[in-house]
C-alpha positions as CSV (number, residue, x, y, z in Angstrom):
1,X,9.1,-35.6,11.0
2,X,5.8,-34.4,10.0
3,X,4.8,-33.0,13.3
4,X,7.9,-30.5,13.1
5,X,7.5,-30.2,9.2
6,X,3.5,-29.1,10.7
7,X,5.0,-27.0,13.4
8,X,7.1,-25.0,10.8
9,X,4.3,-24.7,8.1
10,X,2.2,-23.0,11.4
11,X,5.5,-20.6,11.9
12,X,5.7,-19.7,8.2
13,X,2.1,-18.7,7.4
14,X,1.5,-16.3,10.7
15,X,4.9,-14.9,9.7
16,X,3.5,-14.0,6.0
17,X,0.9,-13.4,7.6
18,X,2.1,-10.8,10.1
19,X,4.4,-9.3,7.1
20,X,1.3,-9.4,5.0
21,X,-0.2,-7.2,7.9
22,X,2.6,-4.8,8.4
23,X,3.1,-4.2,4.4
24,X,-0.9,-3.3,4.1
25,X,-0.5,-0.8,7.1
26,X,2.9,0.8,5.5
27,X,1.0,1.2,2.7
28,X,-2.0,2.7,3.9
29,X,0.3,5.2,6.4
30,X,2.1,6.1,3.3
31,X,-1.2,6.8,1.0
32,X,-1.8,9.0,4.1
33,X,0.6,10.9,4.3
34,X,1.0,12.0,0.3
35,X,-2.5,12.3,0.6
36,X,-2.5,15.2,3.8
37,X,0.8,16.7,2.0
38,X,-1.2,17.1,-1.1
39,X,-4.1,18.4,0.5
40,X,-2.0,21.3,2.4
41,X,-0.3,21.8,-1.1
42,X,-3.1,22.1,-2.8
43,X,-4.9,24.5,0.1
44,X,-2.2,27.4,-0.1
């Protein structure tokens, strides 16, 4: 039982990890992207 409850706890933290990962980097593409639309807006 505490082998699988190990196994699961492994499974859960590269998962939050991984979401952790792909939140930052939707974040960071979205910064980006107001960020260039701005920077046009603000050009013309």
């Amino acid at each position: 039982m505490a082998s699988h409850r190990t196994e699961a706890g492994k499974t859960s933290l590269w998962r939050r990890l991984l979401w952790m990962a792909g939140i930052w980097g939707a974040s960071v593409a979205g910064l980006g992207i107001v960020a260039f639309i701005l920077r046009v807006w603000l050009k013309s």
